[in-house]
C-alpha positions as CSV (number, residue, x, y, z in Angstrom):
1,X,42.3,51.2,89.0
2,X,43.8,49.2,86.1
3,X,42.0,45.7,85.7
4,X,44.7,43.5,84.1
5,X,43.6,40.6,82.0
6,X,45.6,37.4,81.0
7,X,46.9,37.4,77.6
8,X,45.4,34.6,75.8
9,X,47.9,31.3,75.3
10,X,49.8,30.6,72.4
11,X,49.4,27.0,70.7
12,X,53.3,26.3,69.5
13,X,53.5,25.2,66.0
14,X,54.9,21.4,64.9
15,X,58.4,21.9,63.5
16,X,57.9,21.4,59.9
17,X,61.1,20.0,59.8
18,X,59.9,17.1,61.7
19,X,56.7,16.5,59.7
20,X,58.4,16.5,56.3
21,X,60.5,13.4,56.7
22,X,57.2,11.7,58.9
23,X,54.6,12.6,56.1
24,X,57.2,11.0,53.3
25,X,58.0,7.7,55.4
26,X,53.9,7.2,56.0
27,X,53.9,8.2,51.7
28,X,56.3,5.4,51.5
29,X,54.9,2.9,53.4
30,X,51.9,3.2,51.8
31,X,53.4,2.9,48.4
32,X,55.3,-0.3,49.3
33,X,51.9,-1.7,50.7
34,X,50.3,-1.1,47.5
35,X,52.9,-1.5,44.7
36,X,51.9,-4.5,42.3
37,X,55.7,-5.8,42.3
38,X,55.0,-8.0,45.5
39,X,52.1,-9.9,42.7
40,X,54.7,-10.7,40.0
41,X,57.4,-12.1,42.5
42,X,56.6,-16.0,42.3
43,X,56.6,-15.5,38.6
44,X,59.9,-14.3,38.6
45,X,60.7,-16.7,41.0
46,X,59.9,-19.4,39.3
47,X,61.4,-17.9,36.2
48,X,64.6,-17.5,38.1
49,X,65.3,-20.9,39.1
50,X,64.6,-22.5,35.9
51,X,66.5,-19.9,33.8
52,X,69.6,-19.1,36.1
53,X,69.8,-21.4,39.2
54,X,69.0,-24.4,37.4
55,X,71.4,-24.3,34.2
56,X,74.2,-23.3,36.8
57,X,73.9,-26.8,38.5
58,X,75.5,-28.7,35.7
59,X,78.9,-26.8,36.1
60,X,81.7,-27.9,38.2
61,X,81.8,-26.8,41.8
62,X,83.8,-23.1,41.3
63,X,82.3,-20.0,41.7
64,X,83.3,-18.1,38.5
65,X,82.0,-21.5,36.5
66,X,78.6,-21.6,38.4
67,X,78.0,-17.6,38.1
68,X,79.0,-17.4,34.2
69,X,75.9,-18.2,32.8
70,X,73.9,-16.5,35.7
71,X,75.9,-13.1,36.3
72,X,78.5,-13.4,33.3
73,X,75.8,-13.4,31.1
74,X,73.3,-11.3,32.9
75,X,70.6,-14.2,32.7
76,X,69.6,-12.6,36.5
77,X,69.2,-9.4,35.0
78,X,66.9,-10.4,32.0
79,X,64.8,-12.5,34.5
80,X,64.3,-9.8,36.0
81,X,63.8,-6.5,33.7
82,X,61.0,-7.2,31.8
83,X,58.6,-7.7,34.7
84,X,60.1,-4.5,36.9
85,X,60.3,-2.3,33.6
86,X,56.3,-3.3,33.1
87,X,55.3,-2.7,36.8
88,X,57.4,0.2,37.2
89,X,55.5,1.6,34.1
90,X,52.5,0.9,35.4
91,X,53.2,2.2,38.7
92,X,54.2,5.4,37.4
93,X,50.6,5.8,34.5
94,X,48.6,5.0,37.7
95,X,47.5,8.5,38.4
96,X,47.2,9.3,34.1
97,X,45.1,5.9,33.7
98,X,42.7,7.0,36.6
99,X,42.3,10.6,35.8
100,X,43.8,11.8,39.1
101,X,46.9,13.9,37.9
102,X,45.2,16.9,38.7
103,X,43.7,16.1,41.7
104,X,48.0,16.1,42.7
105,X,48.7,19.6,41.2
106,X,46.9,20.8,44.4
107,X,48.1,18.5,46.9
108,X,50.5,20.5,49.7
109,X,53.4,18.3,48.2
110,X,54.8,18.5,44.8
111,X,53.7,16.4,42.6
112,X,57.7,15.7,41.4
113,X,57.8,14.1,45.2
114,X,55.0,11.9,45.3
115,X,55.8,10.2,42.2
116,X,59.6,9.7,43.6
117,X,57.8,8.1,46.4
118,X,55.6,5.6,43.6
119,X,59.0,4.8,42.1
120,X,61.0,4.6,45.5
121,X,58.6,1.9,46.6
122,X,58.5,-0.1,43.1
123,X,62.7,0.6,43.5
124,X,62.5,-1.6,46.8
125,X,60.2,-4.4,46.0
126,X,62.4,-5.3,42.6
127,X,66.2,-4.7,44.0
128,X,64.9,-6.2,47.1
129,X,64.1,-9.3,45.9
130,X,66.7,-9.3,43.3
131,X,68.9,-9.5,45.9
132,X,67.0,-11.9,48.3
133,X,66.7,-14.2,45.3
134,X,70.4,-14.1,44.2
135,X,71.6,-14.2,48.2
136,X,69.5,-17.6,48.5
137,X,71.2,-18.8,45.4
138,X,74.8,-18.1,46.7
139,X,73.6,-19.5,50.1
140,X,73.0,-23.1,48.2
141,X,76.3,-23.0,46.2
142,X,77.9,-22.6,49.7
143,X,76.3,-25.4,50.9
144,X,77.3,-27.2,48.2
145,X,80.5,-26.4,49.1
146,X,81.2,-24.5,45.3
147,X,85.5,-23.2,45.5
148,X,86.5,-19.7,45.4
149,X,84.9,-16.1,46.2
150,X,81.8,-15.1,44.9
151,X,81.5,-12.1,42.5
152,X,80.2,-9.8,44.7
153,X,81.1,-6.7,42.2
154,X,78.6,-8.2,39.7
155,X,75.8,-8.9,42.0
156,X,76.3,-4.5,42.5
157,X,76.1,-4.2,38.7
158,X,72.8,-6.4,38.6
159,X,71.2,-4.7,41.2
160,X,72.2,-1.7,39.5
161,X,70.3,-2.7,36.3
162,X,67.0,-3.2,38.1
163,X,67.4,-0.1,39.5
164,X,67.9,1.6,36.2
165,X,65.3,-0.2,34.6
166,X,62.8,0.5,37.1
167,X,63.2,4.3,36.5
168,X,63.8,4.2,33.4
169,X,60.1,2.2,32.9
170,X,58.3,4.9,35.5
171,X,59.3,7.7,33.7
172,X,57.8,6.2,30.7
173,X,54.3,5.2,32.5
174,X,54.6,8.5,34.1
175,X,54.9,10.6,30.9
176,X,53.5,8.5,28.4
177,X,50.3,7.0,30.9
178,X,48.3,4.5,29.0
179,X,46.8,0.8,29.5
180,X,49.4,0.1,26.7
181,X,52.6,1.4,28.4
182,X,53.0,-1.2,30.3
183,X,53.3,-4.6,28.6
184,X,55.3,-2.1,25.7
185,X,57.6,-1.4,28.3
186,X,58.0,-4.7,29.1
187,X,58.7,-6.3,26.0
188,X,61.0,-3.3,25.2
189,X,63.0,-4.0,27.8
190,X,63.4,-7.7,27.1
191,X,64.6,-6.4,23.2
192,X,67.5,-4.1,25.0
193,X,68.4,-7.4,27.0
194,X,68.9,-9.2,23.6
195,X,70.3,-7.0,21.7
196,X,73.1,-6.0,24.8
197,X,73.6,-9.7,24.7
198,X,74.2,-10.3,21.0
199,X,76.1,-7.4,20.8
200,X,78.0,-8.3,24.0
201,X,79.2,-11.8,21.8
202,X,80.7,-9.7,18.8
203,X,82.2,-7.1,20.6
204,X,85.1,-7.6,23.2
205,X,86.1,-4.2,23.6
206,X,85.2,-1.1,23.2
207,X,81.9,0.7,24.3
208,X,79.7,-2.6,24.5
209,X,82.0,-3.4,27.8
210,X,79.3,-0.9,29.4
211,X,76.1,-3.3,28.9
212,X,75.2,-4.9,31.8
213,X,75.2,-8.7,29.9
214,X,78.4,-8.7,28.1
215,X,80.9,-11.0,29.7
216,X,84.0,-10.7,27.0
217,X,86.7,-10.5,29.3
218,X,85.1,-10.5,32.6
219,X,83.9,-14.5,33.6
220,X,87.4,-16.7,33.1
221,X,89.3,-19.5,34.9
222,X,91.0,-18.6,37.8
223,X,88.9,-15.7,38.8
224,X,88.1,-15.5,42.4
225,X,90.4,-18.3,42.9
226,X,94.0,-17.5,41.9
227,X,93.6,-13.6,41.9
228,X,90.4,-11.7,42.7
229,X,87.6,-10.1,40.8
230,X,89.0,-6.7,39.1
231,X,86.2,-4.0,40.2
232,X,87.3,-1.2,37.2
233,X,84.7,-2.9,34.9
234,X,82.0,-2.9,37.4
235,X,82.8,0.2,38.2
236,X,82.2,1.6,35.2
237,X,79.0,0.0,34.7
238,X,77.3,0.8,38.2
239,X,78.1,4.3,37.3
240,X,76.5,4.0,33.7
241,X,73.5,2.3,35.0
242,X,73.1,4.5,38.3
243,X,73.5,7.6,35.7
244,X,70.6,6.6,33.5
245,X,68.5,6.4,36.5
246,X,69.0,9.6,38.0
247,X,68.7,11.3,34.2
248,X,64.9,9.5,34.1
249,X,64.0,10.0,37.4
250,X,65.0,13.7,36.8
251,X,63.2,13.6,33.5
252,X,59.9,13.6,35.6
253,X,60.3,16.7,37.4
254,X,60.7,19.0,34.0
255,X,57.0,19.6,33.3
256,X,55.2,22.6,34.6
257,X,53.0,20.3,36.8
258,X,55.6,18.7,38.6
259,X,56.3,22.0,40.9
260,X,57.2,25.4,40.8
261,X,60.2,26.7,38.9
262,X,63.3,26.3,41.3
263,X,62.2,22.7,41.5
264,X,62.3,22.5,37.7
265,X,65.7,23.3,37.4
266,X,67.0,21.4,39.9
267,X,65.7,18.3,38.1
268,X,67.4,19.8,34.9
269,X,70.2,20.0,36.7
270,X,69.7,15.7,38.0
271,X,69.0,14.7,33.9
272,X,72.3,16.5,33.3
273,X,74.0,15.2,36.3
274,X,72.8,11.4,35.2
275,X,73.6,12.0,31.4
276,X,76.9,13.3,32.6
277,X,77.7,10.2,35.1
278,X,76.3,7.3,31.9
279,X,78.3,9.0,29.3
280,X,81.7,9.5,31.2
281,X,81.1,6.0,32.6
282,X,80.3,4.5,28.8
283,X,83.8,6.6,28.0
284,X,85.8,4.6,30.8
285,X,84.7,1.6,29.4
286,X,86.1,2.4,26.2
287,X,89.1,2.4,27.6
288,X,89.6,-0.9,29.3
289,X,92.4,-2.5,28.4
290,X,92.9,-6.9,28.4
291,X,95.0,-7.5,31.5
292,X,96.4,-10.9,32.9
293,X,93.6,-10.6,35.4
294,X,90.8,-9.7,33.7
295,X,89.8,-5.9,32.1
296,X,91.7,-2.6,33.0
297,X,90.5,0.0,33.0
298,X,93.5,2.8,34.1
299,X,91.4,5.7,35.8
300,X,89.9,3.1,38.1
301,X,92.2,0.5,38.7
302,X,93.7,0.0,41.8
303,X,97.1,-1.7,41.4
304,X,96.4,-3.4,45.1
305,X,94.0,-5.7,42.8
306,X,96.3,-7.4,40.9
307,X,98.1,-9.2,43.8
308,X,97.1,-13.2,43.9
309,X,94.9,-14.6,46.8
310,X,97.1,-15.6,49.2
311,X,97.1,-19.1,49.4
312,X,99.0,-22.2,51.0
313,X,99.1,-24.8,47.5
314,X,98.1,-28.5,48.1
315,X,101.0,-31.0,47.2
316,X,101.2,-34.5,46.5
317,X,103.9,-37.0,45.1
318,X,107.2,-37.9,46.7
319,X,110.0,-37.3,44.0
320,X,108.4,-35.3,41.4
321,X,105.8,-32.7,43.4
322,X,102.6,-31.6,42.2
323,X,101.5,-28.5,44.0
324,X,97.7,-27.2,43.3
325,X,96.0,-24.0,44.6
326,X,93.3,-25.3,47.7
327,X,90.5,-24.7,45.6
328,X,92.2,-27.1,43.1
329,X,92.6,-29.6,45.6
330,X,90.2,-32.4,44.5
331,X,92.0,-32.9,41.1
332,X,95.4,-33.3,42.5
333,X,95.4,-36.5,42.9
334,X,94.4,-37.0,38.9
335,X,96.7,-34.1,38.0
336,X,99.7,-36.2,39.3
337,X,98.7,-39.8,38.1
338,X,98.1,-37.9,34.8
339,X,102.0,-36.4,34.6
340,X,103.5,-39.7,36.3
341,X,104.4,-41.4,33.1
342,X,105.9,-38.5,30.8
343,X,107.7,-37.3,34.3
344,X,109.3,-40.6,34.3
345,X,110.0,-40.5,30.9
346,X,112.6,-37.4,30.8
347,X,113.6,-37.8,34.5
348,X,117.5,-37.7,34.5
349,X,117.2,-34.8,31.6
350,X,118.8,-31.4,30.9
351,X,116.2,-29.4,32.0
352,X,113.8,-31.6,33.0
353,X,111.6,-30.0,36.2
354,X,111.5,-31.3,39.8
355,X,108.3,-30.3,40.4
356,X,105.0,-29.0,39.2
357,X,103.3,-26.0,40.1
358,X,99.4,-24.5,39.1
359,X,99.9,-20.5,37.2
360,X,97.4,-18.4,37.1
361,X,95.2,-18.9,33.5
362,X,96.3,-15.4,31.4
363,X,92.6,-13.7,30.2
364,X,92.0,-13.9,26.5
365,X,89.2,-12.0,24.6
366,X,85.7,-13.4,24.4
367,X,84.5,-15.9,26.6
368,X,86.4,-18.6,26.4
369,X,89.9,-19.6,26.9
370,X,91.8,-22.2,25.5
371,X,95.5,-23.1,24.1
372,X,97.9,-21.5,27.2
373,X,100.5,-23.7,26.8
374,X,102.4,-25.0,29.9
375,X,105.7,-23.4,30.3
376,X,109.4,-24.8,32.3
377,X,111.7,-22.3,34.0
378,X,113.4,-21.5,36.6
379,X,116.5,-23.0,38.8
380,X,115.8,-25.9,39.6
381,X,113.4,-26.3,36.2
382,X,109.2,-25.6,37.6
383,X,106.8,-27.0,35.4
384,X,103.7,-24.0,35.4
385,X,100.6,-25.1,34.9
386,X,97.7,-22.8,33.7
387,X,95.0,-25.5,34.9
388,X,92.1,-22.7,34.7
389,X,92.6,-22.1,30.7
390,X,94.1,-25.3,29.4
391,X,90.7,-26.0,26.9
392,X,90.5,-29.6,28.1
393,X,86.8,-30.9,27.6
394,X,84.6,-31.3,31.0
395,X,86.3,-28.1,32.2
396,X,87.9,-29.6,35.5
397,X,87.3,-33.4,34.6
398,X,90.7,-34.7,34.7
399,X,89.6,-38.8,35.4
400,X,89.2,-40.0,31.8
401,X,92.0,-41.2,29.7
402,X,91.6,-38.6,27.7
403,X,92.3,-35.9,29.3
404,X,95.5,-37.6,31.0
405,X,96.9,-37.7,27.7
406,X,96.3,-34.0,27.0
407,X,98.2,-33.1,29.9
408,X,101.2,-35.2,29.1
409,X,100.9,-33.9,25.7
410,X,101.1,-30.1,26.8
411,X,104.3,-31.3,29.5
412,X,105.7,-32.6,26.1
413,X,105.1,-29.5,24.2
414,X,106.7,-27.3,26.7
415,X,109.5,-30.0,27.6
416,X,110.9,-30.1,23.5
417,X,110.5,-26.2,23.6
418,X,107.6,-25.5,21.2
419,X,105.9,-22.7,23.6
420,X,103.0,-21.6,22.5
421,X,103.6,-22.1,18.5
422,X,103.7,-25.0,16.6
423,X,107.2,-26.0,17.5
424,X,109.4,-27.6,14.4
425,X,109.0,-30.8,12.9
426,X,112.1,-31.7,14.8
427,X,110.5,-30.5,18.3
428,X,107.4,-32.3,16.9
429,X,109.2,-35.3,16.0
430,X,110.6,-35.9,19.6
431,X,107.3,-34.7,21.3
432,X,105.8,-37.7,19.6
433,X,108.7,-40.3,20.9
434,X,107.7,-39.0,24.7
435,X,104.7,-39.6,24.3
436,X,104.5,-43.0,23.4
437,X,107.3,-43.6,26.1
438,X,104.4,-42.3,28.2
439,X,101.9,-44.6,27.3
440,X,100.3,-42.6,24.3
441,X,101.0,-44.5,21.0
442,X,102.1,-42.8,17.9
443,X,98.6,-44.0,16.1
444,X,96.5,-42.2,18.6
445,X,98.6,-39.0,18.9
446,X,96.9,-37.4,15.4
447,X,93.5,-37.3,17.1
448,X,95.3,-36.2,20.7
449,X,96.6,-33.0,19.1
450,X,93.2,-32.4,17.5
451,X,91.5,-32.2,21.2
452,X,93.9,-29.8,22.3
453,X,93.9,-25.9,22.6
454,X,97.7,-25.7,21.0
455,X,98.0,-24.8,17.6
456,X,97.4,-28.0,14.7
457,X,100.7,-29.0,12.9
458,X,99.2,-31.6,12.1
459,X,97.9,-30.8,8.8
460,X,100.9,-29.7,7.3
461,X,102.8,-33.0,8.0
462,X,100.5,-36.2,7.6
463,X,99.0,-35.4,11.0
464,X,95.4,-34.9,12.5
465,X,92.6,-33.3,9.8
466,X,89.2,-32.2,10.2
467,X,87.9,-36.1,10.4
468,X,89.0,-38.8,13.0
469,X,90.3,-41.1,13.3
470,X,93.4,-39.6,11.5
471,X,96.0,-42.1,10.2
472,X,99.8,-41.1,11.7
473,X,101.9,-40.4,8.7
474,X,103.8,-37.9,6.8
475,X,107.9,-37.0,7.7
476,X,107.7,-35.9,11.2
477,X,105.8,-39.5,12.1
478,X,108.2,-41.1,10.5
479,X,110.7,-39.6,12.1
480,X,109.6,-40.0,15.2
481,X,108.9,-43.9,14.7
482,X,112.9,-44.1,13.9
483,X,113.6,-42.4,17.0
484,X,111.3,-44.6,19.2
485,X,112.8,-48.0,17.7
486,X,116.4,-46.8,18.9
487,X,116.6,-48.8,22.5
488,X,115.4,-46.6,25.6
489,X,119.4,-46.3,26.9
490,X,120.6,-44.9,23.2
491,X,117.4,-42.9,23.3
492,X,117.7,-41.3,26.6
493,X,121.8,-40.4,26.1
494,X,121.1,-38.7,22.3
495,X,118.4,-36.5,24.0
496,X,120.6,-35.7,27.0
497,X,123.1,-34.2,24.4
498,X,121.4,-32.9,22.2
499,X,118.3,-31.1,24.2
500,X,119.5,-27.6,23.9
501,X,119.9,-27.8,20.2
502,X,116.5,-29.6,19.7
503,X,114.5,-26.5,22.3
504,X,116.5,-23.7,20.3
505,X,114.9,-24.9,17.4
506,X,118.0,-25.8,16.0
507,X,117.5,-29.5,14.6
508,X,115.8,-30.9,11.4
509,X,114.5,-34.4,11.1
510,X,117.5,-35.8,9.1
511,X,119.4,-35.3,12.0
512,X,117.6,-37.5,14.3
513,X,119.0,-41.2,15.0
């Protein structure tokens, strides 16, 4: 007789592939709860509001003039690097200052992993509250009711940078672990800050378009407001910075403690990878090109960017229209009071336009713009008006006298022909006569042209110097002075026939009544 007996039960075994991605999320929360980034956050907060909210304040209501110091200029990033570059580092010499690296050579995970999980957590706290801090920001210039579209592309490339610098200062605490690494790290991260932005105000193109704090060509009038942020610059520098934190993070995995072999070359294979990413993106960059609408950069750029923000233009004025994009819309009524009197004074003209219209501001290296001249074309004649890049002081202040006068000045200039140059001493001549039919006498034109973008030709003809005030003389003043006493009806019917002569450059002084 055969006693059977039951075989004994088998315990089934956890799926390891369910345990992996537990055990790392408990490893990460217990990272985040004791990371010291959460400690240095009202620092930084404090640091933050005095160095980029605050400044921002005294700018005009428009995005791209609130954000130029702030993300033009990086001041967000440098508020932020030092302090995340010395925690980082100090987050990743934690186990070499306290003597346990060893104790993680044994440890079932390798070592490689735990250490992305150190970083990982610093990662969070500092690109968290980067951008919890910059969202609050843009939540107050909205309230504010600020014009335009935020730069959203250059809040990426900031968050970027604290990412990169937060590996790249772990992978120096890590391999270099030392009560010292830390404050080094810091203030060698606030030197790269300075140097990418003293280098970023000498160079406009070129390689140095890849630092994160160089804003040649990227921060100008009408950005966000006439046509929208390009992204190929951006671009470029999220791949750059994003490439120079996988290459560090991967630097940490090439020891012999950090795991066994295959896991060695596959962080051989990441440094490569990252170096690969930072130097093709660095090589993009060098080829970015100055477009209407900001940098260009051809493998990148989508033509789709370079259509204008569709927008329904604010007019005012009953004969002679003044049309303003909506973002524009609280200077319209000074824009128009400002062109009243020299639009009265060539009504009835060859030429002369019907109505005004705001052009988009044309990018010009470095930071600032200044000296687009206003331009008449078209059937019937439009006056365009590049209101974003006209140089006038107080950037959108258009209620002092001023100011008026350098608009009428710049309708003048583009009324007699001059364009963008000089113009003749003829064209000169008769730009002078408007104006003082506009209200601008000939004795307080010299110090007029000197407050204006527009080429000087002054000096060269008794005009405006280097000192004000500037006495009104020389040949083209006088010419103009013979002009103006001729009465307003003899006047008006000598321009009338002789306007295309005078705009094709085609007149000389003598030849003026």
């Amino acid at each position: 007789m055969t006693v059977a007996t039951d075989a004994p039960a088998r315990r089934r075994l956890p799926s390891v592939g369910g345990t992996v991605p537990l055990t790392a999320a408990r490893l990460l929360r217990l990272e985040l709860r004791h990371n010291a980034m959460p400690w240095l956050l009202p620092l930084i907060a404090a640091l933050f509001w005095f160095d980029s909210y605050r400044p921002s304040m005294g700018m005009p209501q428009y995005w791209v003039l609130r954000t130029f110091w702030n993300m033009g200029q990086g001041h967000t990033i440098v508020d932020f690097v030092p302090f995340v570059a010395g925690v980082a580092a100090w987050m990743g010499s934690r186990d070499g200052r306290r003597g346990t690296a060893d104790l993680l050579t044994a440890a079932a995970r390798p070592r490689w992993a735990m250490q992305l999980a150190t970083w990982s957590a610093t990662a969070i706290w500092a690109v968290g509250s980067y951008l919890v801090f910059v969202g609050v920001m843009f939540a107050l210039y909205a309230h504010q009711g600020v014009r335009g579209e935020p730069p959203w592309w250059w809040v990426a490339v900031g968050a970027a940078a604290i990412l990169a610098c937060s590996a790249v200062g772990f992978a120096v605490g890590a391999l270099y672990p030392s009560r010292f690494t830390a404050p080094l790290a810091a203030f060698g991260a606030l030197v790269a800050m300075a140097m990418s932005s003293q280098i970023g105000f000498s160079h406009t193109s070129g390689w140095a378009q890849i630092l994160p704090t160089n804003s040649n060509g990227n921060f100008q009038p009408d950005s966000g407001m006439l046509y929208p942020w390009l992204p190929d610059l951006p671009i470029a520098r999220i791949m750059f910075l994003a490439g120079i934190a996988v290459a560090a993070l991967g630097l940490l995995g090439l020891p012999a403690a950090a795991g066994g072999p295959r896991l060695r070359l596959a962080a051989a294979v990441t440094v490569l990878a990252g170096l690969a990413a930072a130097g093709t993106a660095a090589g993009l960059a060098g080829t970015a090109r100055l477009g209407p609408h900001g940098l260009v950069i051809p493998a990148l750029h989508d033509a789709a960017n370079d259509r204008p923000i569709a927008a329904t233009p604010d007019c005012a004025g009953t004969g002679f229209r003044v049309c303003l994009n909506p973002d524009y819309r609280s200077e319209l009524a000074h824009v128009t009071a400002a062109l009243a009197p020299v639009v009265r004074e060539v009504a009835g003209l060859p030429g002369a336009p019907v109505r005004a219209a705001q052009t988009p501001a044309i990018y010009s290296a470095g930071e600032g713009q200044g000296g687009q001249a206003m331009t008449i074309s078209g059937h019937p004649p439009v006056l365009g008006m590049p209101l974003g890049a006209l140089g006038l002081p107080g950037a959108f202040g258009w209620t002092d006298g001023m100011t008026a006068g350098q608009l009428r000045l710049l309708f003048a200039h583009a009324f007699v022909g001059a364009g963008n140059g000089v113009g003749t001493p003829a064209q000169q001549a008769v730009q002078a006569v408007l104006l003082q039919g506009a209200g601008l006498p000939i004795a307080m034109q010299p110090n007029l042209l000197g407050s204006v973008g527009l080429p000087s030709w002054a000096p060269a003809t008794g005009g405006p110097g280097p000192t004000t005030p500037v006495p009104a003389t020389g040949p083209v003043y006088a010419a103009a002075r013979r002009l103006a006493a001729q009465p307003p009806a003899a006047r008006h019917a000598w321009l009338g026939a002789h306007l295309a002569a005078l705009r094709a450059g085609q007149l000389t002084l003598a030849q003026l009544p």
